[in-house]
PDB file of N, CA, C and O in Angstrom:
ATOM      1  N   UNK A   1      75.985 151.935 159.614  1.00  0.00           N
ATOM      2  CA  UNK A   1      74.993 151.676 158.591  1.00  0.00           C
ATOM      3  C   UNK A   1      73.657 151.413 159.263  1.00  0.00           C
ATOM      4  O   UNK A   1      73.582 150.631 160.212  1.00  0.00           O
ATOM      5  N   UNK A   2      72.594 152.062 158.777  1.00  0.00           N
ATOM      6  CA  UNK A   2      71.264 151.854 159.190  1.00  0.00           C
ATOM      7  C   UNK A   2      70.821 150.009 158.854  1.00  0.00           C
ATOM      8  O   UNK A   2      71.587 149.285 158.218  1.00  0.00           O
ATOM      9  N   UNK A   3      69.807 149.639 159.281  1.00  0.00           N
ATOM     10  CA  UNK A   3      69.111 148.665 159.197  1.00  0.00           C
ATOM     11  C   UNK A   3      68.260 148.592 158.171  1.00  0.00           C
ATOM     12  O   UNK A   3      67.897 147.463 157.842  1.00  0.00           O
ATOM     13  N   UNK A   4      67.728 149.790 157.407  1.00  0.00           N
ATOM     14  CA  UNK A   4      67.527 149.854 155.906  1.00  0.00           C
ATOM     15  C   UNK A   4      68.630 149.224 154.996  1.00  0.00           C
ATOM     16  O   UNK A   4      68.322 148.243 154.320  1.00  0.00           O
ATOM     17  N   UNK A   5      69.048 149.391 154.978  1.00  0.00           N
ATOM     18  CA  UNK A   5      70.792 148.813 154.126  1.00  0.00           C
ATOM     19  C   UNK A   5      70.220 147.311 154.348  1.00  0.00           C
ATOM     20  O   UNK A   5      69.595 146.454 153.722  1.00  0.00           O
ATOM     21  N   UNK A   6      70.749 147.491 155.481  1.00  0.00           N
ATOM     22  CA  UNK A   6      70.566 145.167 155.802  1.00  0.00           C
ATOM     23  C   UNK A   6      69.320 144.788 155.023  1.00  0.00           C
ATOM     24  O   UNK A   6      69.471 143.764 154.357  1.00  0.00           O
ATOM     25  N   UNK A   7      68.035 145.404 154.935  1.00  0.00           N
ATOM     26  CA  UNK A   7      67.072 144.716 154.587  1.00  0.00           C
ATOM     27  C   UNK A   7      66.866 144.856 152.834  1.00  0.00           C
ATOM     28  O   UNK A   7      66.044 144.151 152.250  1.00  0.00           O
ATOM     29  N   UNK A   8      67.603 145.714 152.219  1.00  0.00           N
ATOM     30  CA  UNK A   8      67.826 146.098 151.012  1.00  0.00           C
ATOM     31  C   UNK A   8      68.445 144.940 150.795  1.00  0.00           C
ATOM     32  O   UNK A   8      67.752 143.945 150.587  1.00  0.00           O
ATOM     33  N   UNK A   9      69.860 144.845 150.801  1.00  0.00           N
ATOM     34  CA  UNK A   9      70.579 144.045 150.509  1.00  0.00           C
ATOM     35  C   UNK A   9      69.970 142.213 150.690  1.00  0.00           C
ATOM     36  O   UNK A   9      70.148 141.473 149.723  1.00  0.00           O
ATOM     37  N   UNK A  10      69.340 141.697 151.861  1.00  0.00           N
ATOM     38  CA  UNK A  10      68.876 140.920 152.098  1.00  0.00           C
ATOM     39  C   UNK A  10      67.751 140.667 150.975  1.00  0.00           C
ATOM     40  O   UNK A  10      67.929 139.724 150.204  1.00  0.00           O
ATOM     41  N   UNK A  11      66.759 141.357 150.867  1.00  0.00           N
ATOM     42  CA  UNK A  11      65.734 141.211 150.045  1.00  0.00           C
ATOM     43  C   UNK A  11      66.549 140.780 148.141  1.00  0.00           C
ATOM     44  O   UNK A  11      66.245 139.952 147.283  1.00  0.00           O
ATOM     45  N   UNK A  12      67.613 141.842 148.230  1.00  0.00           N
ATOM     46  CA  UNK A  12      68.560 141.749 146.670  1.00  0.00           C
ATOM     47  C   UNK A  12      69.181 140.137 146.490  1.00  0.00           C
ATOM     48  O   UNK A  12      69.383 139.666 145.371  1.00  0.00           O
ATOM     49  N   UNK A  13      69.391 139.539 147.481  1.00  0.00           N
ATOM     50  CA  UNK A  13      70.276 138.539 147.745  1.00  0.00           C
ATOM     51  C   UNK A  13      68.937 137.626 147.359  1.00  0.00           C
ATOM     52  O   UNK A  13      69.027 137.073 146.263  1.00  0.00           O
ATOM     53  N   UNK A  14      67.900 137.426 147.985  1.00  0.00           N
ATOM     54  CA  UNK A  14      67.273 136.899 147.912  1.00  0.00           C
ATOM     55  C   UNK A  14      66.238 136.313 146.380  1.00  0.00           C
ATOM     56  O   UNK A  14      65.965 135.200 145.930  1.00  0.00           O
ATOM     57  N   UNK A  15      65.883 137.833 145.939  1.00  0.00           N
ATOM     58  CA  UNK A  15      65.660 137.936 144.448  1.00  0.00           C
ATOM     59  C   UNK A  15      66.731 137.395 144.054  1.00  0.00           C
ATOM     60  O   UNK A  15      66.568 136.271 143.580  1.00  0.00           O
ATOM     61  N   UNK A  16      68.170 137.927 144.084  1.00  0.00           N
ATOM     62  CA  UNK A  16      68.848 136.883 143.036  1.00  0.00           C
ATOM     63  C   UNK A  16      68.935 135.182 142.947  1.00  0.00           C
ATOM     64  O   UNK A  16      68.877 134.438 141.968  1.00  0.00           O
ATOM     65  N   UNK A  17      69.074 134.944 144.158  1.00  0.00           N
ATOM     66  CA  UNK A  17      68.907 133.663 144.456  1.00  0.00           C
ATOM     67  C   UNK A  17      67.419 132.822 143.863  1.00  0.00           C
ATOM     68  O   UNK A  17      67.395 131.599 143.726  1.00  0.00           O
ATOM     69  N   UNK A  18      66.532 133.491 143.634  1.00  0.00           N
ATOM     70  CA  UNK A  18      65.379 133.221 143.261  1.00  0.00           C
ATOM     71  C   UNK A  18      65.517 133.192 141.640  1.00  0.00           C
ATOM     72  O   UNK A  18      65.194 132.221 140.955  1.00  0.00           O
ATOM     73  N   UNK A  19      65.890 134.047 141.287  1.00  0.00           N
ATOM     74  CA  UNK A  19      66.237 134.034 139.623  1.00  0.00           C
ATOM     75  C   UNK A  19      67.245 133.021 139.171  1.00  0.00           C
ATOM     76  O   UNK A  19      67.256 132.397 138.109  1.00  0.00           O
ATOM     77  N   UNK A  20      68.182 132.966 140.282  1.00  0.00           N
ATOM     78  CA  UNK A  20      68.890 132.175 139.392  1.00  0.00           C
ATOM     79  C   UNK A  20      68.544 130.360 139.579  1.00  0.00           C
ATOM     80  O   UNK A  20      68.970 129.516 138.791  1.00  0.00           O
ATOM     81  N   UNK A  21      67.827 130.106 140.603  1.00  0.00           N
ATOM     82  CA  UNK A  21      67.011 128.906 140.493  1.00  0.00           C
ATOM     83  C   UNK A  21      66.055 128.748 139.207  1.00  0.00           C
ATOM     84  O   UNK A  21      65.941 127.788 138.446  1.00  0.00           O
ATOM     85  N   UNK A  22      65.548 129.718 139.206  1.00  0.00           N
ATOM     86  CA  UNK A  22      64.444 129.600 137.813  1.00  0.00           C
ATOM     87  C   UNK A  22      65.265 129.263 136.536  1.00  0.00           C
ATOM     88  O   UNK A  22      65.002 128.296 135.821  1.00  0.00           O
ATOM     89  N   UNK A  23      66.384 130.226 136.281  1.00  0.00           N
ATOM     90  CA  UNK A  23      67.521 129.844 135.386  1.00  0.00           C
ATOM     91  C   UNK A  23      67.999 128.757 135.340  1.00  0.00           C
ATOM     92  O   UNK A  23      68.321 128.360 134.220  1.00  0.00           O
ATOM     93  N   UNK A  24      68.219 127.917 136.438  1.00  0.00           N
ATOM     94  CA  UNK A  24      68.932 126.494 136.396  1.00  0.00           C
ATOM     95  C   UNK A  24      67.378 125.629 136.169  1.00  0.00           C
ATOM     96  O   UNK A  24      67.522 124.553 135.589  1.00  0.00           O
ATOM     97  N   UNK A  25      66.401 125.869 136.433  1.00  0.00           N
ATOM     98  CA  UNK A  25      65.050 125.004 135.969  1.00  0.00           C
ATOM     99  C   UNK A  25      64.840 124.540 135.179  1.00  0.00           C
ATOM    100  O   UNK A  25      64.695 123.346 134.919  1.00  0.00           O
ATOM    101  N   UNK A  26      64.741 125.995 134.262  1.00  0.00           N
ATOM    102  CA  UNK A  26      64.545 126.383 132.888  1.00  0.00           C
ATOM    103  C   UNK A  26      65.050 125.664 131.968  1.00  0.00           C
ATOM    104  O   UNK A  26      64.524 124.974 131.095  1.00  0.00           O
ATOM    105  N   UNK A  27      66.482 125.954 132.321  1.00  0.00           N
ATOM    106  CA  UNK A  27      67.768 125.175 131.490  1.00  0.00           C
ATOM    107  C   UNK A  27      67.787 123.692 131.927  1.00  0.00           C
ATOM    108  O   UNK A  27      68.547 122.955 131.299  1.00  0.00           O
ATOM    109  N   UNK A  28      67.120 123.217 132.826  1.00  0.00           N
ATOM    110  CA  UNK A  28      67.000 121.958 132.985  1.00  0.00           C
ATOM    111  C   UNK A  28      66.138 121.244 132.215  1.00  0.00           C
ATOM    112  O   UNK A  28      66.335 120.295 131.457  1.00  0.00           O
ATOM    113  N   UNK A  29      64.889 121.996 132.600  1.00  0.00           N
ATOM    114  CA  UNK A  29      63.696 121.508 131.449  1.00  0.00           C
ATOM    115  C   UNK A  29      64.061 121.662 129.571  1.00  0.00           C
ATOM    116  O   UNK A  29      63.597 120.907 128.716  1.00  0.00           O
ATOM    117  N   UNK A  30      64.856 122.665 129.355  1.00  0.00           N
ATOM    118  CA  UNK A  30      64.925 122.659 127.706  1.00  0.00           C
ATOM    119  C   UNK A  30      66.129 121.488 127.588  1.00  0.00           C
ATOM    120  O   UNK A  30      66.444 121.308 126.411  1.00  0.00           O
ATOM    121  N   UNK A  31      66.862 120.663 128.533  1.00  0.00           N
ATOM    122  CA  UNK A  31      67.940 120.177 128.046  1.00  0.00           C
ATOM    123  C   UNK A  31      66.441 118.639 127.887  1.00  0.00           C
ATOM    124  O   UNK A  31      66.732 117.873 126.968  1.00  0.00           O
ATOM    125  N   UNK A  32      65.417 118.343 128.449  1.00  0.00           N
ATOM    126  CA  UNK A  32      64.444 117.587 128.357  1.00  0.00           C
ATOM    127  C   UNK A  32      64.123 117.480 126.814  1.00  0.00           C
ATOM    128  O   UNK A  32      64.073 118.657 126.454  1.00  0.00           O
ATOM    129  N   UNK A  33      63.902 116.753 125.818  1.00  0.00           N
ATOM    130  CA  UNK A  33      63.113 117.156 124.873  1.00  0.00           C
ATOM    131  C   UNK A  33      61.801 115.818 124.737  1.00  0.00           C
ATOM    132  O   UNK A  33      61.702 114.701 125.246  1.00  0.00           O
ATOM    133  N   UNK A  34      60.992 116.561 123.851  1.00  0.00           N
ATOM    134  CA  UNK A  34      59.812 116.243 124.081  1.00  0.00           C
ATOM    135  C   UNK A  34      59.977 115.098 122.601  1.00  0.00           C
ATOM    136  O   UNK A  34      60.357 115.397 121.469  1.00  0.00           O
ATOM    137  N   UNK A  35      59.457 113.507 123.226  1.00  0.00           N
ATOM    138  CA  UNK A  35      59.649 112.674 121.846  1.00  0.00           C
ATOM    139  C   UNK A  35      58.843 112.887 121.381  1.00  0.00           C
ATOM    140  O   UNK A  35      58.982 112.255 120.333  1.00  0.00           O
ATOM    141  N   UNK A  36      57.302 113.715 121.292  1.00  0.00           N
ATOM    142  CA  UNK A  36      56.815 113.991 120.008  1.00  0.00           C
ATOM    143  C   UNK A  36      57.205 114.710 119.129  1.00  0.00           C
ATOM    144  O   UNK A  36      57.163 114.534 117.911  1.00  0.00           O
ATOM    145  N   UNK A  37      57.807 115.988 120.022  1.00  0.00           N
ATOM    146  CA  UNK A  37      58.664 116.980 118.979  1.00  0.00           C
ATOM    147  C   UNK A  37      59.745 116.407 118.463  1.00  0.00           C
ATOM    148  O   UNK A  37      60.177 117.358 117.811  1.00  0.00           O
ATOM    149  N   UNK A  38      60.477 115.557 118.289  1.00  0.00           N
ATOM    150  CA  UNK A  38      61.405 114.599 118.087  1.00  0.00           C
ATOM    151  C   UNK A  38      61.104 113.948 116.761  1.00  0.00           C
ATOM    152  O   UNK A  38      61.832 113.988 115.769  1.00  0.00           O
ATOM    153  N   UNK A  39      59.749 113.244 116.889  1.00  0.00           N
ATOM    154  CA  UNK A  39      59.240 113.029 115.674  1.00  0.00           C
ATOM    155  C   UNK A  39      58.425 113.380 114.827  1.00  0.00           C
ATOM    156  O   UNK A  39      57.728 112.797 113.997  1.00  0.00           O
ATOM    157  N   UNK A  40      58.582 114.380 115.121  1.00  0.00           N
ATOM    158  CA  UNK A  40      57.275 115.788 114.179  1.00  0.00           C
ATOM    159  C   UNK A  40      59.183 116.506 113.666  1.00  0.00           C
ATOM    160  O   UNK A  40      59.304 117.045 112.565  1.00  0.00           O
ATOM    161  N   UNK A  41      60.044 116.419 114.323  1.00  0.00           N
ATOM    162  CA  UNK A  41      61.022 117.406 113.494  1.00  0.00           C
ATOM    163  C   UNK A  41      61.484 116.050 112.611  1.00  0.00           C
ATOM    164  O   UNK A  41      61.805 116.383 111.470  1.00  0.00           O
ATOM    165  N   UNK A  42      61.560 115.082 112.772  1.00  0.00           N
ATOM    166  CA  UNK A  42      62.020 113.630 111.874  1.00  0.00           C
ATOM    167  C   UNK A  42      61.445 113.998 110.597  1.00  0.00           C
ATOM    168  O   UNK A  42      62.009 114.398 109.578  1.00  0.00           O
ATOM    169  N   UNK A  43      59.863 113.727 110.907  1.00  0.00           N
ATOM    170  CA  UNK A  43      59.265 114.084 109.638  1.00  0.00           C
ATOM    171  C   UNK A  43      59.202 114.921 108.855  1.00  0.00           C
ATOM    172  O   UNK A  43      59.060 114.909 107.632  1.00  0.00           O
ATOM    173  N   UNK A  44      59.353 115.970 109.846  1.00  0.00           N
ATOM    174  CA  UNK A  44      59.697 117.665 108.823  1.00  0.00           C
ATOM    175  C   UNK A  44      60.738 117.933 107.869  1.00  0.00           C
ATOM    176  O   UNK A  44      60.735 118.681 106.891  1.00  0.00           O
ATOM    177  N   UNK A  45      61.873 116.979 108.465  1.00  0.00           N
ATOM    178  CA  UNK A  45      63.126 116.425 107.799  1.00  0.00           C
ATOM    179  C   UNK A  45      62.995 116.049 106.530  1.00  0.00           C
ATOM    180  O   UNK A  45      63.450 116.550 105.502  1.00  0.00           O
ATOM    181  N   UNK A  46      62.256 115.020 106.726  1.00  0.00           N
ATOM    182  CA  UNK A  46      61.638 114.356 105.906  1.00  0.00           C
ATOM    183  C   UNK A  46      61.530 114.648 104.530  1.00  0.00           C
ATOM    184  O   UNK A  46      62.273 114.564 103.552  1.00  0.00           O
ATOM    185  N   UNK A  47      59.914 115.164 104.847  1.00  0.00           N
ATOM    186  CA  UNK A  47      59.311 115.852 103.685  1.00  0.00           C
ATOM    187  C   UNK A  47      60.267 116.927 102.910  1.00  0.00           C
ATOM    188  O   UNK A  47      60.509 116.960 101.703  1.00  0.00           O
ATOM    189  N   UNK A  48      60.765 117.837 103.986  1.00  0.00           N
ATOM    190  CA  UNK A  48      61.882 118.853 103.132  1.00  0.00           C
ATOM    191  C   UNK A  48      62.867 118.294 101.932  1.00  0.00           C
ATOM    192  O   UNK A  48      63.177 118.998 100.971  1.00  0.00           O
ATOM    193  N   UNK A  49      63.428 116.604 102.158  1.00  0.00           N
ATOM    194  CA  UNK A  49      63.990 116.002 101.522  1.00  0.00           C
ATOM    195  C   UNK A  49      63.397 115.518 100.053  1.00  0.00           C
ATOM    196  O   UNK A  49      63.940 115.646  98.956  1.00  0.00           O
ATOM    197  N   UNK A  50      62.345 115.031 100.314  1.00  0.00           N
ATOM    198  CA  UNK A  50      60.971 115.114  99.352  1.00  0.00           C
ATOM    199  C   UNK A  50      60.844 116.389  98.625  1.00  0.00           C
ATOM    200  O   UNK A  50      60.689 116.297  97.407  1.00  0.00           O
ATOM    201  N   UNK A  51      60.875 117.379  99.073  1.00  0.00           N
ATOM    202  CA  UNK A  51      60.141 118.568  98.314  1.00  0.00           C
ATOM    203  C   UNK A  51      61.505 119.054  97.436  1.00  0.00           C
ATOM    204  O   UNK A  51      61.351 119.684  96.390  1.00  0.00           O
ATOM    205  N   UNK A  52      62.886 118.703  97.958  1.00  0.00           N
ATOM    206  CA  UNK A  52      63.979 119.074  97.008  1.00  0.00           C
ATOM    207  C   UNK A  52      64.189 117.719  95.741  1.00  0.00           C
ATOM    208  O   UNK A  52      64.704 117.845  94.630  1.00  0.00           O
ATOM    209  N   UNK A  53      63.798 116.883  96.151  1.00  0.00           N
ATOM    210  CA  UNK A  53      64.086 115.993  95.139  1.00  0.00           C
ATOM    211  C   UNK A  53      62.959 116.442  94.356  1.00  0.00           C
ATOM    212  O   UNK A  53      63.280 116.688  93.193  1.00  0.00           O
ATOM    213  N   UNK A  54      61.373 116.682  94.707  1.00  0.00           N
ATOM    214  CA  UNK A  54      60.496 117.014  93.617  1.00  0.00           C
ATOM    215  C   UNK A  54      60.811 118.243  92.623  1.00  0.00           C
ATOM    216  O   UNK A  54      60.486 118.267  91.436  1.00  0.00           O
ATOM    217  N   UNK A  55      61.540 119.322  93.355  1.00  0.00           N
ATOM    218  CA  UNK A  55      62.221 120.725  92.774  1.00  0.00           C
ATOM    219  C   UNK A  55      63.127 120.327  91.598  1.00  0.00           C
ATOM    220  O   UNK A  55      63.093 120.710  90.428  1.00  0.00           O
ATOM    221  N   UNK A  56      63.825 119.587  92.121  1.00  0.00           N
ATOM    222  CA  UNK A  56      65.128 118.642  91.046  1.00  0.00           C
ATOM    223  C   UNK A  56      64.707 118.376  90.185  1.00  0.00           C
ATOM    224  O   UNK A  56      65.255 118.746  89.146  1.00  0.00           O
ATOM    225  N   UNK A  57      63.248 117.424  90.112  1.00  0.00           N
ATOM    226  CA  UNK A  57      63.369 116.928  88.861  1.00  0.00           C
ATOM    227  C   UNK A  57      61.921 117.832  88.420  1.00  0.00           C
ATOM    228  O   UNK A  57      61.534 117.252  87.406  1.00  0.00           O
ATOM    229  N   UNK A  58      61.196 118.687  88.639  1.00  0.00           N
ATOM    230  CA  UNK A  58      60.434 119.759  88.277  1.00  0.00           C
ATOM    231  C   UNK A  58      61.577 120.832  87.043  1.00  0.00           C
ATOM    232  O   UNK A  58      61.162 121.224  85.952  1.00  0.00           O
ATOM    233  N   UNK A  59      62.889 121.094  87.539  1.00  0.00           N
ATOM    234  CA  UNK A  59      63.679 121.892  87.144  1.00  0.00           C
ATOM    235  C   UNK A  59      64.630 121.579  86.289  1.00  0.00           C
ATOM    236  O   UNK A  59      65.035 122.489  85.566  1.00  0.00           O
ATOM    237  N   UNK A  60      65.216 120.254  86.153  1.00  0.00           N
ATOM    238  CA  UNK A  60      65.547 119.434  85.387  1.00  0.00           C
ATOM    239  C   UNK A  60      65.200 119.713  83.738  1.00  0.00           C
ATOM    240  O   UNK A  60      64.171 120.192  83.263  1.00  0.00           O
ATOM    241  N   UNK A  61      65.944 119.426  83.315  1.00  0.00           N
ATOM    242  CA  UNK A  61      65.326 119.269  81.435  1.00  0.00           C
ATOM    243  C   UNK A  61      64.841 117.813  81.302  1.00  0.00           C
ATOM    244  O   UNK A  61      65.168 116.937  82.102  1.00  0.00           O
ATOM    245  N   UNK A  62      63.920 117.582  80.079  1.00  0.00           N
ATOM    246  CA  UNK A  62      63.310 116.219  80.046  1.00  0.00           C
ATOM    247  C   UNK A  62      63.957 115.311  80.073  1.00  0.00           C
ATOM    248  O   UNK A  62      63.739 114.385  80.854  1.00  0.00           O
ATOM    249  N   UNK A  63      64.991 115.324  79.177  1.00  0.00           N
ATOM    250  CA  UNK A  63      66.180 114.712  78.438  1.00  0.00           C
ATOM    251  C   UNK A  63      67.139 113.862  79.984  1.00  0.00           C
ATOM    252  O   UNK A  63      67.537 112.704  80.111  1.00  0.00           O
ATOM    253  N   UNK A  64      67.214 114.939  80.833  1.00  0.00           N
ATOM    254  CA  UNK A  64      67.890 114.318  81.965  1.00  0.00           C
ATOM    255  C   UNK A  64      67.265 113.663  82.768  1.00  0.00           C
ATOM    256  O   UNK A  64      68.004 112.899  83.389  1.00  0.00           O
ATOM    257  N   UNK A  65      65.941 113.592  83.124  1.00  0.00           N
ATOM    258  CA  UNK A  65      65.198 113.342  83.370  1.00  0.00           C
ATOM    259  C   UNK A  65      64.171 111.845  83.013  1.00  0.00           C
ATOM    260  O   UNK A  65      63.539 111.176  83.831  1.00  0.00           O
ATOM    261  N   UNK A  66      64.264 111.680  81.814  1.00  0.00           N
ATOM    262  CA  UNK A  66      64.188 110.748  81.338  1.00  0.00           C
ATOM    263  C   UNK A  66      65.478 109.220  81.746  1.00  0.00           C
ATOM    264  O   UNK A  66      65.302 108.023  81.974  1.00  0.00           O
ATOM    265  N   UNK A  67      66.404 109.888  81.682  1.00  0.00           N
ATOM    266  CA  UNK A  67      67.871 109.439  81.547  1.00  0.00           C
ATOM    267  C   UNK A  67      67.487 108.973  82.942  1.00  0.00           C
ATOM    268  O   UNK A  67      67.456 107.745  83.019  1.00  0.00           O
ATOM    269  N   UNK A  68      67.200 109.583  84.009  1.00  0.00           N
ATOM    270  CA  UNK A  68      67.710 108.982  85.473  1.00  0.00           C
ATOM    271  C   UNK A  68      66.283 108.456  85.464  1.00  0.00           C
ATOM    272  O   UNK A  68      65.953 108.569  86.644  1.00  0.00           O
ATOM    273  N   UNK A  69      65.389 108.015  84.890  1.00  0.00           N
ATOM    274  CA  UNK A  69      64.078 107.289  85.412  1.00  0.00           C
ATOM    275  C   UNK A  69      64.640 105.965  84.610  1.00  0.00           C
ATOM    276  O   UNK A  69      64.619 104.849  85.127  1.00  0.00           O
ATOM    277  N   UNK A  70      65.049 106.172  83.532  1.00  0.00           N
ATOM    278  CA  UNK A  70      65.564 104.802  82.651  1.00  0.00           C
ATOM    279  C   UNK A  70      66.622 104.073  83.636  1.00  0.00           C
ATOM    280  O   UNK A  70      66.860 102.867  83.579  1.00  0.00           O
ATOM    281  N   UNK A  71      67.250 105.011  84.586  1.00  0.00           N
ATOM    282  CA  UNK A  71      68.749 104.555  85.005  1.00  0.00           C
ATOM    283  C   UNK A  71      68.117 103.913  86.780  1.00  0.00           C
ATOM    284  O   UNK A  71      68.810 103.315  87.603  1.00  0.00           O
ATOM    285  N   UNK A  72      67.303 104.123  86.858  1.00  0.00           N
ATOM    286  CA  UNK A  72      66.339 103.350  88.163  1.00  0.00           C
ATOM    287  C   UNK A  72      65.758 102.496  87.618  1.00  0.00           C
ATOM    288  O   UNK A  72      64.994 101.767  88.251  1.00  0.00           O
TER     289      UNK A  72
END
């Protein structure tokens, strides 16, 4: 085998080894999470919970409606 071969292969070995560090980084950093995003998704939670209860009783008939404001 020529000495082209060795340096092919060497250089291949090398790129991979390089990628797959970045891969274990990567995946290191996303297992990190960020506590603002933490509490920006809390709140997003949130409000979504809000916007179905407003749907509920938007969609509701009066009659039932009435009934569960009397019943609070």
């Amino acid at each position: 085998m020529n000495t082209m071969f060795y340096v092919v292969c060497i250089v291949a070995v090398v790129f991979a080894a390089d990628s797959y560090q970045k891969y274990l980084k990567m995946k290191h950093e996303k297992q990190k999470r960020d506590p603002e995003l933490e509490e920006s998704l809390k709140k997003i939670e949130m409000l979504e919970e809000r916007i179905r209860v407003l749907e509920r009783i938007v969609t509701e008939s009066k009659h039932d409606l009435g009934r569960e404001i009397d019943n609070l």
